[in-house]
ZAFIDO-903664 format. One record per residue (C-alpha): y negated, x negated, z negated. Coordinates in steps of 0.02 Angstrom, whole numbers, plus 50000, padded with zeros to 5 digits. Layout:
N
<py: Y px: X pz: Z>
...
end
This chain:
315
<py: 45139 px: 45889 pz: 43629>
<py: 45021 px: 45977 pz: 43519>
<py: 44856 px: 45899 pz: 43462>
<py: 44729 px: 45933 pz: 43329>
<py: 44562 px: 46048 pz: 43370>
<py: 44432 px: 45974 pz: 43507>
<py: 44297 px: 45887 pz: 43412>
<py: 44220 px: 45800 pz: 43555>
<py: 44190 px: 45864 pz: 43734>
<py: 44058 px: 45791 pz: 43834>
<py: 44004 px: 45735 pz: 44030>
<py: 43961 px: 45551 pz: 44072>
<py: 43862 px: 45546 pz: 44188>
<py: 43817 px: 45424 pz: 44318>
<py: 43789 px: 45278 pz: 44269>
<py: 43834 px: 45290 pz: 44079>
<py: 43945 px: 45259 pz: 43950>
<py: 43939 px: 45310 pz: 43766>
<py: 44047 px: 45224 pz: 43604>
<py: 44124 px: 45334 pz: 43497>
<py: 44250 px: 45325 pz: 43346>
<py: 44440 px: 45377 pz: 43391>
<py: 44505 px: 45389 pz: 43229>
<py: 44731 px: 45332 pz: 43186>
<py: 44803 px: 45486 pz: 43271>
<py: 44656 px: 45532 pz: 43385>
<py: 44698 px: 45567 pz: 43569>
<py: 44555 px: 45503 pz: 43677>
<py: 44563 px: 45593 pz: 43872>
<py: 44486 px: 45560 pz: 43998>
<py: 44468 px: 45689 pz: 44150>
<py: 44400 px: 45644 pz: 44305>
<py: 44279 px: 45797 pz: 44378>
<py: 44254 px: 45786 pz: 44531>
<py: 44387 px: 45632 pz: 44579>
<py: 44395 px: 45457 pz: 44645>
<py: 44281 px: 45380 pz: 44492>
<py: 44332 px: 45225 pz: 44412>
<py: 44333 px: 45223 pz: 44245>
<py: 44327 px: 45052 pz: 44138>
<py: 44381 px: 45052 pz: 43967>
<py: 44341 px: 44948 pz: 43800>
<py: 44364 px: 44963 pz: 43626>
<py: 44372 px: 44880 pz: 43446>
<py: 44451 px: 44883 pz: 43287>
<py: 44308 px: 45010 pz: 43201>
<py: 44320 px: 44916 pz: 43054>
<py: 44333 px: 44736 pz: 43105>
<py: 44250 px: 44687 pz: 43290>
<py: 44335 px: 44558 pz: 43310>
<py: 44495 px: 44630 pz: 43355>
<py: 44476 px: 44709 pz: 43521>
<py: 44567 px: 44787 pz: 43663>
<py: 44663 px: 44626 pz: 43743>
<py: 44684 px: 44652 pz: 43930>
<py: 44771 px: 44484 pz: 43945>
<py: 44898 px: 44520 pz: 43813>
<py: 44929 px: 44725 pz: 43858>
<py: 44952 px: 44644 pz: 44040>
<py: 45100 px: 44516 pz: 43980>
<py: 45188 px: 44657 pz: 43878>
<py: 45176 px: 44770 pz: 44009>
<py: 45121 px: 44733 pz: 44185>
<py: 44986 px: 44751 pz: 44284>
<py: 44972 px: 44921 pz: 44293>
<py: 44994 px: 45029 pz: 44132>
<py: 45055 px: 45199 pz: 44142>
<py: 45123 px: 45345 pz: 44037>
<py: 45224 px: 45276 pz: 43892>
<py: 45147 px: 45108 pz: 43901>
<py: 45079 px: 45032 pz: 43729>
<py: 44884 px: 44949 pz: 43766>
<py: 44877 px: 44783 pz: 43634>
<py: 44740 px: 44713 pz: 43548>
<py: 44694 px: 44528 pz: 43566>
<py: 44823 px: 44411 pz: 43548>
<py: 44767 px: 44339 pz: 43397>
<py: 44807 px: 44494 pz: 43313>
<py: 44937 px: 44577 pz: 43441>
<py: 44936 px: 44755 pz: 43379>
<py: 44967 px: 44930 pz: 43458>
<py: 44798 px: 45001 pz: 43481>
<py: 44849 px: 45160 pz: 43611>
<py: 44994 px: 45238 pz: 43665>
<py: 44969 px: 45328 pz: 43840>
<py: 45055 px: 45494 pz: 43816>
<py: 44991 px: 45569 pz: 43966>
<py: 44926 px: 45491 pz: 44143>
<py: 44923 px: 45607 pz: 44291>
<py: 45012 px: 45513 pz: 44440>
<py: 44859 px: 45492 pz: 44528>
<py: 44764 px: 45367 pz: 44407>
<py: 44797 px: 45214 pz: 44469>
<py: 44760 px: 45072 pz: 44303>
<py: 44727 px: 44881 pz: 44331>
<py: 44702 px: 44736 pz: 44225>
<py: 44649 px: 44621 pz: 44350>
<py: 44461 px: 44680 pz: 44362>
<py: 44371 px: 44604 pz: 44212>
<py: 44227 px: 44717 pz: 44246>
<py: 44073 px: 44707 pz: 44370>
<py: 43921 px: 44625 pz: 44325>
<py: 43749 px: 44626 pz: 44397>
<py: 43752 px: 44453 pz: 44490>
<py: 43903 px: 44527 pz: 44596>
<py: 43777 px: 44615 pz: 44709>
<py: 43646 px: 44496 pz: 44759>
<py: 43778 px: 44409 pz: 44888>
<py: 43765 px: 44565 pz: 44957>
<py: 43597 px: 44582 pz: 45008>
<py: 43514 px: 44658 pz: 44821>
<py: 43408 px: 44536 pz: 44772>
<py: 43326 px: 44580 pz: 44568>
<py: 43140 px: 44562 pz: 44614>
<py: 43168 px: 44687 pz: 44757>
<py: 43281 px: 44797 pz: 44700>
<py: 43300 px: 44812 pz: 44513>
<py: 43472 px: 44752 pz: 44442>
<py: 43601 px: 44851 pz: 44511>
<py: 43719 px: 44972 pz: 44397>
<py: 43875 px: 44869 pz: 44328>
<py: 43974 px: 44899 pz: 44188>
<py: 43936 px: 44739 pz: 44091>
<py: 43747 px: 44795 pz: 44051>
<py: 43802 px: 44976 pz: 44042>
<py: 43917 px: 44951 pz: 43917>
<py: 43831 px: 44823 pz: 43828>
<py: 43699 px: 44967 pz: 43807>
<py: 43839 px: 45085 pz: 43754>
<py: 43889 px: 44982 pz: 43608>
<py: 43721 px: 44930 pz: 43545>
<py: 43724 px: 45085 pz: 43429>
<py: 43847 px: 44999 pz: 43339>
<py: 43761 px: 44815 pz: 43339>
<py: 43878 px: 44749 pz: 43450>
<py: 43793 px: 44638 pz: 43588>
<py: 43820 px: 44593 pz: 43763>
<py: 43933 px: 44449 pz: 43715>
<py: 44043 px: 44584 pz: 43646>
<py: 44083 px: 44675 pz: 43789>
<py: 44256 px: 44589 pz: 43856>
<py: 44383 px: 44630 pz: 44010>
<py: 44403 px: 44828 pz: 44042>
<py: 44570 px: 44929 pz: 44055>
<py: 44518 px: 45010 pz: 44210>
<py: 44576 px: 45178 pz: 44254>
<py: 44597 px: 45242 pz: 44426>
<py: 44547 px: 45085 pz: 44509>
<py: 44676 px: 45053 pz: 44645>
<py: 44691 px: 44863 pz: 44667>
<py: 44817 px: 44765 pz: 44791>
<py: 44857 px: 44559 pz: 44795>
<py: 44941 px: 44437 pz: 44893>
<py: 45041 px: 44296 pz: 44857>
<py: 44889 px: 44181 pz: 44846>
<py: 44835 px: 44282 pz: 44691>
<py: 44685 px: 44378 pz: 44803>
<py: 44672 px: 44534 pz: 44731>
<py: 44559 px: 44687 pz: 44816>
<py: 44509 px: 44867 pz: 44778>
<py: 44581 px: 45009 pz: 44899>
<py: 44545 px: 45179 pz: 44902>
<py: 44527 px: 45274 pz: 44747>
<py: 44667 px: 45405 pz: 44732>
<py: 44599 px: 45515 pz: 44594>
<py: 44595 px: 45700 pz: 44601>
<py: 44473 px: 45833 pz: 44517>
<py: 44577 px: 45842 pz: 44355>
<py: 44673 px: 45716 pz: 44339>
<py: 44675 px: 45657 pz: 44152>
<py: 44729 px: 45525 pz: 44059>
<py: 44779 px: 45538 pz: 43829>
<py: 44758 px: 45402 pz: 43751>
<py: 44843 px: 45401 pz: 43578>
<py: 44737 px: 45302 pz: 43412>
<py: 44867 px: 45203 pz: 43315>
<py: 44737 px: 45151 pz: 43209>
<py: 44541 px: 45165 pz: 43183>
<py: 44446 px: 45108 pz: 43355>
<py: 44298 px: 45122 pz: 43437>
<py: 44313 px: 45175 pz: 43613>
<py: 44214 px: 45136 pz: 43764>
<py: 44233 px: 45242 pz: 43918>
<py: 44116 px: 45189 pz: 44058>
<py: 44086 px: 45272 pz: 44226>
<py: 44105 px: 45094 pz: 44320>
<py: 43922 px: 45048 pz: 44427>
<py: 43985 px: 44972 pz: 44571>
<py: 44082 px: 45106 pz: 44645>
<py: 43931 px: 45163 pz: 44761>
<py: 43950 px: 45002 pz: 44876>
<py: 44145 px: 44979 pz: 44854>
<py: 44305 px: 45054 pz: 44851>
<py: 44315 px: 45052 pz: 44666>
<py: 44263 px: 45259 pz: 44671>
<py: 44250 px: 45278 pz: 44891>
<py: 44065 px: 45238 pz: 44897>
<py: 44002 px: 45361 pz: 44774>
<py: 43969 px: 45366 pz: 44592>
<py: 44014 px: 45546 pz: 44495>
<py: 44024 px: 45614 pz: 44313>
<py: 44187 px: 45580 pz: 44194>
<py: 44244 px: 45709 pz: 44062>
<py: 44285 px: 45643 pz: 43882>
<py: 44353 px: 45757 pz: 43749>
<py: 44436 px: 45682 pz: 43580>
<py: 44549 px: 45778 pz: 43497>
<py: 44574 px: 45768 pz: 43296>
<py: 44755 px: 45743 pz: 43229>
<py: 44900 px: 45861 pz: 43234>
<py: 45038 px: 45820 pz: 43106>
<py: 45137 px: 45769 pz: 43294>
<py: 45010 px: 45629 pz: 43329>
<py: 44991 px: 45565 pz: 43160>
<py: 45180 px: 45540 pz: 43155>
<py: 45182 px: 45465 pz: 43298>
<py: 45036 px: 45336 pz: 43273>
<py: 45113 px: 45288 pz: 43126>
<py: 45292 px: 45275 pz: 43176>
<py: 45207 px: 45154 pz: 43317>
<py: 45124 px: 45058 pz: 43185>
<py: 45267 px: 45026 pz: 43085>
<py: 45384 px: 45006 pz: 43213>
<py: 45280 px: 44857 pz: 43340>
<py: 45136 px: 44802 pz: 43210>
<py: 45223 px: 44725 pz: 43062>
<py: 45236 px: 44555 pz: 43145>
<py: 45028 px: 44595 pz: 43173>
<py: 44910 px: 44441 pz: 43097>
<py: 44781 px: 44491 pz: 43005>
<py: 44613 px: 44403 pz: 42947>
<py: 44701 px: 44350 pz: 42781>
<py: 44834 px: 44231 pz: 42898>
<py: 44668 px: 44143 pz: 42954>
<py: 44624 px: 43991 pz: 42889>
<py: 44460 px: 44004 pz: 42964>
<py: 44406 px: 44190 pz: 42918>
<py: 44208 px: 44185 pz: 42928>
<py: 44122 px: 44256 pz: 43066>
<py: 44002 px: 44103 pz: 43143>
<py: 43792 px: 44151 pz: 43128>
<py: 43736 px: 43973 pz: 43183>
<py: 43760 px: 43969 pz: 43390>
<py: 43764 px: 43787 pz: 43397>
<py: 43934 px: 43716 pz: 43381>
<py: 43946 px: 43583 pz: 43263>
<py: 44118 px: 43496 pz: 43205>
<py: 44171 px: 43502 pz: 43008>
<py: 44221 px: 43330 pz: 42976>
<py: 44331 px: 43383 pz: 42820>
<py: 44454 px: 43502 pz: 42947>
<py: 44621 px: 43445 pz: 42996>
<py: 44730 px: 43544 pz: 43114>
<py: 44887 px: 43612 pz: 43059>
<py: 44979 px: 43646 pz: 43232>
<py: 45136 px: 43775 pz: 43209>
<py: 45293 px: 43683 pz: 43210>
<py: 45205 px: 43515 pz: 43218>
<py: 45276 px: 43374 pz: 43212>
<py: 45405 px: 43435 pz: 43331>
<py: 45577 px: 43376 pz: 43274>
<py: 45739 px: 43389 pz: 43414>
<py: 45912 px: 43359 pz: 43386>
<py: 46054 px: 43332 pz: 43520>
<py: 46209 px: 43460 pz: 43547>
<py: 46374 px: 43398 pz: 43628>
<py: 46407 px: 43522 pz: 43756>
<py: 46594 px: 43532 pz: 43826>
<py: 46603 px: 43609 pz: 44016>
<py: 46764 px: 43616 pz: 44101>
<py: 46795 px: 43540 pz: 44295>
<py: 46726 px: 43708 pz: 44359>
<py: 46582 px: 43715 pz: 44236>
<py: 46540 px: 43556 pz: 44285>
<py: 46539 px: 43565 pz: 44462>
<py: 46421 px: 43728 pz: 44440>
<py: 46317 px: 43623 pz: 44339>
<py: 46286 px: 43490 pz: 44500>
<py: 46248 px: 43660 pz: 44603>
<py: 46098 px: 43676 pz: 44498>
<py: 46041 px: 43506 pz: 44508>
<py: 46048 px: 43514 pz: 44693>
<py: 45921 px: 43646 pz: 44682>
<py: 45801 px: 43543 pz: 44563>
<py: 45819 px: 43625 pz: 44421>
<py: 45820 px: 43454 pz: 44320>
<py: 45851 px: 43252 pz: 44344>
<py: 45983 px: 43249 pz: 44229>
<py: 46140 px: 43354 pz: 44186>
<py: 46057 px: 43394 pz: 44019>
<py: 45897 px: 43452 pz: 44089>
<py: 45996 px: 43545 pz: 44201>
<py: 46124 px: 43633 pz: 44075>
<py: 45961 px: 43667 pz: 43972>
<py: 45868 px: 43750 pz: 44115>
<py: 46018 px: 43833 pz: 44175>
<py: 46035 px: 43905 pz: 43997>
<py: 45850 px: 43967 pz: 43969>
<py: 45854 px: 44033 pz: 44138>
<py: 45997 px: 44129 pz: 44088>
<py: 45915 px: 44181 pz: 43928>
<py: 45753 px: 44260 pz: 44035>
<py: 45865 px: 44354 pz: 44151>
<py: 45964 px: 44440 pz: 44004>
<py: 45919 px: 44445 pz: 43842>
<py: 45720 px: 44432 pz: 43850>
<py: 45644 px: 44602 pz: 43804>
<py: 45591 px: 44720 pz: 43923>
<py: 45399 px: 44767 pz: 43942>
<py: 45353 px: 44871 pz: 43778>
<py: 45346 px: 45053 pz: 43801>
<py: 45335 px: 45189 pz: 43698>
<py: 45436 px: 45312 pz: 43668>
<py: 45354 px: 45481 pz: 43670>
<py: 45458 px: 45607 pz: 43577>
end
């Protein structure tokens, strides 16, 4: 795929991270220079802070793991296509389990502030990052994390193994609309497995718009964001300045869909149907035969007709 002209190219170096404007069909890539450095990711709306990259909601569309074709969401509150991944080398491992380090992960291990100075972690390096654009530390929220090679068990432990990233390796990010990106070379990787014991420099190069990728970010936007929310579907639209929470006496809830309201279905099953239907009970699924048909149904309905994770499309 063909992109605009280069009209950013610069090293972060350990431990930094910088904020910069990716503008609506903007590629964003990331290279890794010497290999095996994690890189955690934020960003924001560039016009309105308050929508910002939602790990949470990129993970339920698409996994743990995001890869080449995969869509990354903003928040759910406004659920829109912020990248597309066009290109991930196989070797960059994502995860959206890691929120991000902080500093008060590494005094249980022996680094202790009065002694040692706070530690590098991405929380206060990125909070310094994105102070040139007034945001504070309260801004900086869970990281898309690239090549950071995480396992779990079936308890829900998760752990870092090692980092698989080669001198190279590079991942394009595709603007679908206006952001402000946060790449961040992460600061615990010199103690963990994160970047093998080491901290090292990270590439970034933004490239303008070709007529390619501003087709492309905008067939994305129409095509996944016209369900979006915006601030005018708010009913509360002001940002707070007052920290103290205080409760406005006049405000009554309007829930969606609230009351509920149900009505009953007469459901015919034949002898067969029937005795399939007292198979499911038997497993649980439901004390009575309409709890069970219903389950049986909606299970049904998950298994086949719920959409698959949301990818894109590349073409």
């Amino acid at each position: 795929m063909e992109y605009g002209p280069k009209r950013e190219d610069f090293v972060l170096q350990p431990v930094s991270a910088r904020a910069l404007p990716v503008y609506r069909g903007e590629v964003i890539r990331i290279i890794q220079v010497e290999g095996e450095q994690c890189v955690d990711f934020n960003a924001f709306n560039l016009h309105d802070y308050k929508e910002y990259l939602g790990v949470s909601n990129t993970r339920s569309y698409g996994g743990i793991r995001p890869k080449q074709g995969d869509l990354v969401w903003s928040v759910h509150s406004r659920n829109r296509v912020m990248y597309v991944i066009l290109e991930m080398s196989d070797t960059c491992v994502t995860d959206l389990l890691g929120g991000r380090c902080k500093a008060a992960i590494h005094y249980g291990m022996g680094f202790t502030p009065d002694r040692d100075g706070i530690h590098t972690n991405c929380q206060d390096t990125m909070a310094e990052a994105i102070g040139e654009y007034g945001l504070t530390p309260d801004d900086v929220h869970d990281s898309f994390n690239l090549w950071m090679n995480t396992e779990w068990d079936s308890r829900g432990t998760y752990w870092s193994v090692w980092n698989t990233g080669r001198p190279g390796d590079h991942a394009d990010l595709l603007a679908v609309f206006d952001t402000l990106a946060v790449p961040t070379i992460c600061g615990s990787g010199d103690i963990g497995l994160t970047s093998n014991f080491s901290l090292k420099p990270i590439l970034v190069q933004v490239f303008a718009p070709s007529e390619e990728t501003m087709r492309l970010a905008t067939r994305y936007d129409e095509q996944y964001n016209r369900t979006a929310r915006t601030l005018n579907d708010f009913r509360v639209k002001d940002i707070r300045t007052n920290r103290a929470l205080e409760r406005d006496p006049n405000y009554v809830p309007k829930f969606v869909n609230y009351p509920l309201t149900t009505r009953r279905i007469a459901v015919e099953l034949s002898a067969d149907e029937y005795a399939q239907l007292q198979r499911v009970r038997e497993t649980g699924m439901g004390r009575t035969d309409g709890e069970a048909l219903r389950a049986a149904f909606f299970y049904w309905v998950q298994k086949n007709l719920r959409p698959t994770p949301l990818r894109g499309k590349v073409l």
